[in-house]
C-alpha positions as semicolon CSV with decimal commas, in nm:
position;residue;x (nm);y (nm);z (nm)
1;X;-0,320;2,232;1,959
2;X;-0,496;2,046;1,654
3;X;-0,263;1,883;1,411
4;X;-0,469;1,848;1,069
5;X;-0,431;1,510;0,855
6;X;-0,143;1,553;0,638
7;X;0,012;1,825;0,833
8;X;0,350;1,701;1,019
9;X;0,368;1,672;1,406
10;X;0,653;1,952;1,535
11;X;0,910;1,812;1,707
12;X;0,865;1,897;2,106
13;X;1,041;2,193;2,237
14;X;1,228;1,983;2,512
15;X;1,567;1,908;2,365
16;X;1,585;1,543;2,518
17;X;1,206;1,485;2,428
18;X;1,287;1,631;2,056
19;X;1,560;1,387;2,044
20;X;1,378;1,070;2,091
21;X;1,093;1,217;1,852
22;X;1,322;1,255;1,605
23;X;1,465;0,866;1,662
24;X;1,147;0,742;1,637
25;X;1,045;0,928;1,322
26;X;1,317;0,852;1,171
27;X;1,317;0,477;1,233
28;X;0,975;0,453;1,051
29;X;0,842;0,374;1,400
30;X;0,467;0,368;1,545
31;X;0,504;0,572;1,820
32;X;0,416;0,830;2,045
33;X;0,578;1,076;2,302
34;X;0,444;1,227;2,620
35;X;0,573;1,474;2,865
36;X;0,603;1,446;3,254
37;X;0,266;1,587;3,294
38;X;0,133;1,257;3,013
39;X;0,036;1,585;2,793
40;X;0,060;1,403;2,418
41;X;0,330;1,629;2,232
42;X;0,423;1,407;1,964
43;X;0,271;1,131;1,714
44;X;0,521;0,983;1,450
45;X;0,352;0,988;1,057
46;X;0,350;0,600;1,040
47;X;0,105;0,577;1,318
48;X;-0,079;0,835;1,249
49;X;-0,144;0,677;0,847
50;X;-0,200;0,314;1,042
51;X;-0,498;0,469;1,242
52;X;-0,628;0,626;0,964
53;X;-0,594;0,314;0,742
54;X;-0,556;0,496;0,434
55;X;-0,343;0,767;0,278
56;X;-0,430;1,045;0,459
57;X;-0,322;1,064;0,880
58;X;-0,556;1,141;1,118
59;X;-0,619;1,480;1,286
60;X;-0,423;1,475;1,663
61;X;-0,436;1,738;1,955
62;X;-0,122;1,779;2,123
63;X;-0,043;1,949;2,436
64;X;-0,360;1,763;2,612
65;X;-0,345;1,539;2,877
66;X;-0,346;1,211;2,614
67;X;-0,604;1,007;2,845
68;X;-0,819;1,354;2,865
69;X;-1,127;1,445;2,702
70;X;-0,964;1,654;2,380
71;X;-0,774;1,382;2,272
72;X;-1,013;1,082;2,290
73;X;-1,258;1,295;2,126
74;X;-1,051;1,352;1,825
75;X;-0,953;0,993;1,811
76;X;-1,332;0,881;1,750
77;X;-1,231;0,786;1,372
78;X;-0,923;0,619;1,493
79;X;-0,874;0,242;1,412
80;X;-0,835;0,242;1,826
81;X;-1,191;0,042;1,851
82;X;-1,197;-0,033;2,243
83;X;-0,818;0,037;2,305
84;X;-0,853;0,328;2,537
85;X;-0,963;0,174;2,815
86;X;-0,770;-0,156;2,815
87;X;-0,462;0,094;2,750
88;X;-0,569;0,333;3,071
89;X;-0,572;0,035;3,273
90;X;-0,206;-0,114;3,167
91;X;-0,075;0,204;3,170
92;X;-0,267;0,371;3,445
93;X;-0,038;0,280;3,715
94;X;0,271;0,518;3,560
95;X;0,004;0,796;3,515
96;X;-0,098;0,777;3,856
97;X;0,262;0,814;3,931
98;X;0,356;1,096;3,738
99;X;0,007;1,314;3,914
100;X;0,090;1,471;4,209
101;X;-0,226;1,526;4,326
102;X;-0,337;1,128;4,311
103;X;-0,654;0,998;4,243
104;X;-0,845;1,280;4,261
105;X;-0,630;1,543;3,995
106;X;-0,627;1,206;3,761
107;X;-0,967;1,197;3,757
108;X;-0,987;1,563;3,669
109;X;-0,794;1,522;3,385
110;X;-0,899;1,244;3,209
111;X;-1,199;1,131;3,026
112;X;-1,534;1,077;3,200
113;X;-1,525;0,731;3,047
114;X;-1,238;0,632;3,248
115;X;-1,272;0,754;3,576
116;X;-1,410;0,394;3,706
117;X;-1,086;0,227;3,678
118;X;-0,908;0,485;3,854
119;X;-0,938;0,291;4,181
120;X;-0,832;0,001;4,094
121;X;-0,455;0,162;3,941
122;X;-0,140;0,079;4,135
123;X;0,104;0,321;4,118
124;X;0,450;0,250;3,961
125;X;0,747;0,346;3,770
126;X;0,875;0,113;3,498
127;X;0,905;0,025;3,176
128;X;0,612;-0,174;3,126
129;X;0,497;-0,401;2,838
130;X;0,152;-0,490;2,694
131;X;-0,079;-0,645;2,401
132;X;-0,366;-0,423;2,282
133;X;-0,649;-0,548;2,033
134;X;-0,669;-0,271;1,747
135;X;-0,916;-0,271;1,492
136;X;-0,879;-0,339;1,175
137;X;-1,112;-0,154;0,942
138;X;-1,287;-0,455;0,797
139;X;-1,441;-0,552;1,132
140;X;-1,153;-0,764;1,283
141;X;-0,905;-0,691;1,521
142;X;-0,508;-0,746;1,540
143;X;-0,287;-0,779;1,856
144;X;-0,002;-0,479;1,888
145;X;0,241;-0,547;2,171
146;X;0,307;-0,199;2,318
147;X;0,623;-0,077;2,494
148;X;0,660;0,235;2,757
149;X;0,993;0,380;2,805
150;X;1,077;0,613;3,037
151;X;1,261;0,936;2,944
152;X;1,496;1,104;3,157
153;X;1,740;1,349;3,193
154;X;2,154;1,302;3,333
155;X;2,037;1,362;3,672
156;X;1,769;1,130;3,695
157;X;1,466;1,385;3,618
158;X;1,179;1,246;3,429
159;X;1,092;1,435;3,134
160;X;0,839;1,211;2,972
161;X;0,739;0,858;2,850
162;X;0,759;0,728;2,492
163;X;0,516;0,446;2,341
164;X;0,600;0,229;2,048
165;X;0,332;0,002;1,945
166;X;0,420;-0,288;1,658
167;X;0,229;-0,558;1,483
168;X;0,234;-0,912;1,743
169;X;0,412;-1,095;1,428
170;X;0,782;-1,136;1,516
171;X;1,056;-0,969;1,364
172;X;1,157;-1,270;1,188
173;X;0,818;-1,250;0,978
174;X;0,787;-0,853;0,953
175;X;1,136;-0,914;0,803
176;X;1,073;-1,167;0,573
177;X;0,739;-1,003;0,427
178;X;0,918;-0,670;0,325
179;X;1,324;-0,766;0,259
180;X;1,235;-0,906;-0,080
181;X;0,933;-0,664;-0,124
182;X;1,027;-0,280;-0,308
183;X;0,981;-0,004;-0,050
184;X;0,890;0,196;-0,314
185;X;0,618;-0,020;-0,428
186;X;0,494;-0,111;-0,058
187;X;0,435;0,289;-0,025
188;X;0,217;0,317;-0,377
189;X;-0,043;-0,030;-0,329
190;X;-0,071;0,185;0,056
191;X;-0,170;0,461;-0,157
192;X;-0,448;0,252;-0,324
193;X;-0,626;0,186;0,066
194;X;-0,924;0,371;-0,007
195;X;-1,079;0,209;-0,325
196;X;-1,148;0,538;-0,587
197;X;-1,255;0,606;-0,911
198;X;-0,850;0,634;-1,071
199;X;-0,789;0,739;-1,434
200;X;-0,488;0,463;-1,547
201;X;-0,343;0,271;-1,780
202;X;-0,415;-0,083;-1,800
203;X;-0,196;-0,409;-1,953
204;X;-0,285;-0,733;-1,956
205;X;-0,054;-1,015;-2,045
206;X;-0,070;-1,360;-2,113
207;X;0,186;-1,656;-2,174
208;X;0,011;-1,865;-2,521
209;X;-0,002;-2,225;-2,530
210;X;0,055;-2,234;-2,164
211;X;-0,130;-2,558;-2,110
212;X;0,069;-2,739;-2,414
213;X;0,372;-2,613;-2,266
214;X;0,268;-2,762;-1,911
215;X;0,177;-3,087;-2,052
216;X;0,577;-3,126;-2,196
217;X;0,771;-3,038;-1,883
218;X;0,761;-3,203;-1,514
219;X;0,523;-3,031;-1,249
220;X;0,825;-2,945;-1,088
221;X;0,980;-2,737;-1,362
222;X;0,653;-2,651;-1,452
223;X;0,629;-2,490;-1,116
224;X;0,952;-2,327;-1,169
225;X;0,866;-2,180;-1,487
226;X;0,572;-2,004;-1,356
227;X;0,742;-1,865;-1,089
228;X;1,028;-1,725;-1,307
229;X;0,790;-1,589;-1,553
230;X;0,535;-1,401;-1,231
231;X;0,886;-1,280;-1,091
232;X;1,009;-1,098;-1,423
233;X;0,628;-0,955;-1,513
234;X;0,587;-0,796;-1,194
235;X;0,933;-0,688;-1,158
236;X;0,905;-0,512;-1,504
237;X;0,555;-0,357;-1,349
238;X;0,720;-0,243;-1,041
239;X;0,986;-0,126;-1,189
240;X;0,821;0,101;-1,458
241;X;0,613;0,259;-1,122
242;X;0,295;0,037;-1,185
243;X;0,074;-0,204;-0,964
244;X;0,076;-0,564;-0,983
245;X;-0,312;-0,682;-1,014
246;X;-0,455;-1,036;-0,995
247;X;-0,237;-1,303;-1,155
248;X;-0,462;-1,557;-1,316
249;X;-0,278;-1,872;-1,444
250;X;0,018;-1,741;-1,617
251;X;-0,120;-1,406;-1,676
252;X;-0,028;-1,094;-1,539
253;X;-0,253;-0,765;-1,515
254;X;-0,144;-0,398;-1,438
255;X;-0,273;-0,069;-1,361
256;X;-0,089;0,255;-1,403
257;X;-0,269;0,522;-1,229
258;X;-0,214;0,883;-1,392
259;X;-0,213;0,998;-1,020
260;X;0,115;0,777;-0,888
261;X;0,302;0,999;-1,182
262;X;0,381;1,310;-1,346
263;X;0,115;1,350;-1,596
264;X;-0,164;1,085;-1,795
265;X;0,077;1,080;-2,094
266;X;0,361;0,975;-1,791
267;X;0,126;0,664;-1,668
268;X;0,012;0,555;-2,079
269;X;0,458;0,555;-2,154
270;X;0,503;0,358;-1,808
271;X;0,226;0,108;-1,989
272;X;0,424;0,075;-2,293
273;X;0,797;-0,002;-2,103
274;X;0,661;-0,197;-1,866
275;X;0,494;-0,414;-2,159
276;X;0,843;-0,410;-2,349
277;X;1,021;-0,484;-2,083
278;X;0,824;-0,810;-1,962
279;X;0,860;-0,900;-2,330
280;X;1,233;-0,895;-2,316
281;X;1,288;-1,005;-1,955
282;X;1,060;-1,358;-2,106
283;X;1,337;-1,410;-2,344
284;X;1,548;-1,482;-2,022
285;X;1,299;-1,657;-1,877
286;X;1,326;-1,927;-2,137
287;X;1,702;-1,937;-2,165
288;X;1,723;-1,974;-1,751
289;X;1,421;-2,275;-1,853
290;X;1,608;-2,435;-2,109
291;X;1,346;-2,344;-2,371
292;X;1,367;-2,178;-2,711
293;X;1,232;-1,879;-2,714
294;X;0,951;-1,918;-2,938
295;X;0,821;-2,174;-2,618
296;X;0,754;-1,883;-2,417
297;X;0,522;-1,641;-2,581
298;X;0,317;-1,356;-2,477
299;X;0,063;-1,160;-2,561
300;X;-0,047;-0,808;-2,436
301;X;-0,325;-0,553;-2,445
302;X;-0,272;-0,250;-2,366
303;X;-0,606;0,014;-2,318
304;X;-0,665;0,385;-2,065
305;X;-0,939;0,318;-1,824
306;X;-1,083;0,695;-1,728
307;X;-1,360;0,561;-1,575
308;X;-1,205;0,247;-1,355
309;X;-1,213;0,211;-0,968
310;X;-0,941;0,080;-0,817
311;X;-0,807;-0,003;-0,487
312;X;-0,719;-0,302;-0,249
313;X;-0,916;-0,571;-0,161
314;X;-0,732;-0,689;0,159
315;X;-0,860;-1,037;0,355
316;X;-0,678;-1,247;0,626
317;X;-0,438;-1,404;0,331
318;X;-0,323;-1,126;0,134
319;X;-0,348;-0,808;-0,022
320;X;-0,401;-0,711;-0,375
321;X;-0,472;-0,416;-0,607
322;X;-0,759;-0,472;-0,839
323;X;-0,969;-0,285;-1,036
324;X;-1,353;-0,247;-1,187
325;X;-1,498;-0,097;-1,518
326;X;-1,588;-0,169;-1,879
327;X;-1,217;-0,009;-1,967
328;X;-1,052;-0,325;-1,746
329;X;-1,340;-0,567;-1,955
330;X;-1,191;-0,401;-2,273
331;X;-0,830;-0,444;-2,183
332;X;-0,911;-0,814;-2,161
333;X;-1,038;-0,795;-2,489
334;X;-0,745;-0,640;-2,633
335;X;-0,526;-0,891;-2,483
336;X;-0,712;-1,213;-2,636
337;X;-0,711;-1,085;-2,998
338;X;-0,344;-1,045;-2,978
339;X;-0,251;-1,413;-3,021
340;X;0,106;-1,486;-3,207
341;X;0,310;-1,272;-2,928
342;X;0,199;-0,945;-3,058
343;X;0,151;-0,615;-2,839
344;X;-0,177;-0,396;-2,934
345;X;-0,248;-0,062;-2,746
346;X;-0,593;0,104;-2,839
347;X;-0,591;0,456;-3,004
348;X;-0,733;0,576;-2,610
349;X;-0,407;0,525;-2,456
350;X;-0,158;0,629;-2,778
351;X;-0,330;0,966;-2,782
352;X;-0,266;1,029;-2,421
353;X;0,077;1,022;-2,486
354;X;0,238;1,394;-2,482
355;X;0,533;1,420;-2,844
356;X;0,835;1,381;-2,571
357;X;0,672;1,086;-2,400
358;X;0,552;0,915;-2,786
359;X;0,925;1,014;-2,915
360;X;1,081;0,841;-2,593
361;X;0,921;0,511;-2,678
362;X;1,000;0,569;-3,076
363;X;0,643;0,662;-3,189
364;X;0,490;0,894;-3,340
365;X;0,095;0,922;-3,257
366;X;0,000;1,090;-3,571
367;X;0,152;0,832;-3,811
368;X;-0,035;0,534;-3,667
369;X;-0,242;0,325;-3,813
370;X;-0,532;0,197;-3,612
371;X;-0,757;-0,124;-3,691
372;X;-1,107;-0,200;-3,498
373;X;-1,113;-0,491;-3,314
374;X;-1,385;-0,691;-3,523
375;X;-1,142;-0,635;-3,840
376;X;-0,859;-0,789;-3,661
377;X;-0,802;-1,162;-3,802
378;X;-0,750;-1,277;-3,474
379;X;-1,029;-1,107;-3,324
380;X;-1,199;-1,337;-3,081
381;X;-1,616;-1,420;-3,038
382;X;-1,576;-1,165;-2,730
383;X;-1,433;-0,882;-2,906
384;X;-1,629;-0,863;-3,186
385;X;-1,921;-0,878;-2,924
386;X;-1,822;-0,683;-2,613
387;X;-1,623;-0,436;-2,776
388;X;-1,620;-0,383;-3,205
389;X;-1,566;-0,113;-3,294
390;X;-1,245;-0,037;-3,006
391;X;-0,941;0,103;-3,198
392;X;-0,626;-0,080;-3,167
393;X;-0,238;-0,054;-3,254
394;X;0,014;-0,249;-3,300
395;X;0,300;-0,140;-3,068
């Protein structure tokens, strides 16, 4: 039976087999499930979204023999690269096992591409352990150490034979990565895999006078400083349901994508807190610093980007959500011509916002006042040349 991407994996219909589905799905686990017969009858959602390295899971076919033809065929898009094999010949030697006929009925049941390292299988039965190179996506490979467990009933019967796969890093640095990271937040920059064009909202922030400011203080409270001041932006983005994008010196950039909320006028009001709130969480920033608060000021630019792509750009060091587009250009813009701590939005992103969503934030879209860039006072030599005649509030 084909499982379409998206669509859930049932639960098997033995009870004991059900049972340790159900642990492993609900453990967040990469894992799958055979039966007695090494017919595939369950895939947990995380692995299936790892294999398909995106949003989306990838299309399975349970009730097949999960070396057999049906399965590998539908696994062609997988992020398996040469797994199969090297996985058929760790594991072989429980398969041969579990097939009563030997040899011969294995090699009737599974793929024509594996039939040559039949012969060289010893038979067994026991938990057995093993590292598998998957691919990654971008043309690399990782290592996944990869555990089969045998399942059996009170009496001793074998029922089947679960697989849990995990990255090689230890525990100690899988923990470490996510316990301060938001769940929440983890699950949306996922979202943002495939790169696509993504109507958002778009803030950029910047501290003024940072290099003045650096020149007073030690490099070690220096240092200090700018991680206080990174912490509180981005927990103010996270927190109002936005990505973090590139931080650049002691600037911050976000993107609200209309899709990650309820509506476009939901994303353009998540904007607008997320901007207020930075501003107010700075004001502890430099009371925790020792610094008057007039030593710690920010400016922000706030613009809708209809036309930006965004998505993750993901190398051996990190991963981060960026985005492309004249909008993100304009943004920038914005930003720089809003020197002396103020906050502009442009008239693009005010107008998005629905009369509950503009009363919520204490505006009211049809009573503002909106100035072009070039007319600004502090407009800079790149606003009044990249973008003129862009209409901009003062929030």
């Amino acid at each position: 039976m084909r499982i379409e991407a998206n669509e859930p994996c049932p639960l098997p219909d033995d009870p004991l087999l059900a049972e340790v589905a159900a642990s492993l799905r609900d453990c967040g686990e990469w894992g799958w499930l055979v039966d007695r017969d090494w017919r595939l009858v369950y895939v947990t959602d995380e692995q299936r979204r790892s294999l398909a390295l995106g949003a989306k899971m990838v299309e399975i076919v349970i009730g097949e023999h999960i070396f057999g033809p049906e399965v590998m065929c539908a696994s062609r898009d997988w992020l398996t690269g040469g797994t199969w094999s090297h996985f058929f010949e760790e594991s072989g030697g429980l398969v041969l096992a579990d097939t009563p006929g030997g040899r011969a009925e294995l090699r009737a049941r599974i793929d024509p591409s594996l039939h040559h390292l039949v012969d060289d299988l010893a038979p067994r039965d026991v938990t057995a352990t093993m590292v598998l190179p998957l691919a990654t996506g971008t043309g690399g490979e990782f290592l996944a150490p990869v555990k089969l467990v045998r399942v059996r009933a009170d009496d001793g019967t074998l029922c089947g034979t679960w697989v849990t796969w995990k990255p090689a890093a230890g525990m100690d640095v899988l923990g470490m990565m996510a316990l301060e990271r938001d769940l929440d937040y983890l699950e949306r920059t996922r979202s943002m895999t495939v790169a696509a064009r993504r109507p958002a909202a778009i803030l950029f922030a910047d501290l003024e006078r940072s290099s003045l400011l650096a020149r007073s203080l030690s490099t070690a409270r220096n240092f200090t400083l700018g991680r206080r001041i990174v912490r509180a932006t981005d927990r103010s983005v996270v927190a109002a349901g936005g990505l973090v994008g590139t931080h650049a010196g002691d600037g911050v950039v976000a993107f609200f994508p209309a899709e990650l909320f309820e509506s476009v006028s939901a994303a353009a009001r998540a904007c607008i807190q997320a901007a207020r709130d930075v501003r107010t969480e700075i004001v502890g920033v430099a009371e925790r610093s020792e610094l008057a608060p007039e030593d710690l000021v920010m400016r922000f630019g706030l613009h809708w980007g209809s036309t930006i792509y965004i998505g993750n750009i993901s190398t051996a060091a990190r991963v981060e959500v960026t985005a492309l587009g004249d909008e993100v250009n304009e943004a920038a813009r914005i930003e720089a011509c809003a020197s002396g701590g103020r906050m502009l939005a442009s008239k693009g992103l005010i107008e998005r916002l629905t009369d509950v969503d503009a009363a919520a934030l204490g505006l009211d879209p049809d009573r503002v006042t909106y100035t072009r860039l070039a007319d600004l006072a502090t407009a800079t030599d790149k606003a009044r040349r990249d973008a003129p005649v862009l209409s901009v509030c003062e929030l």
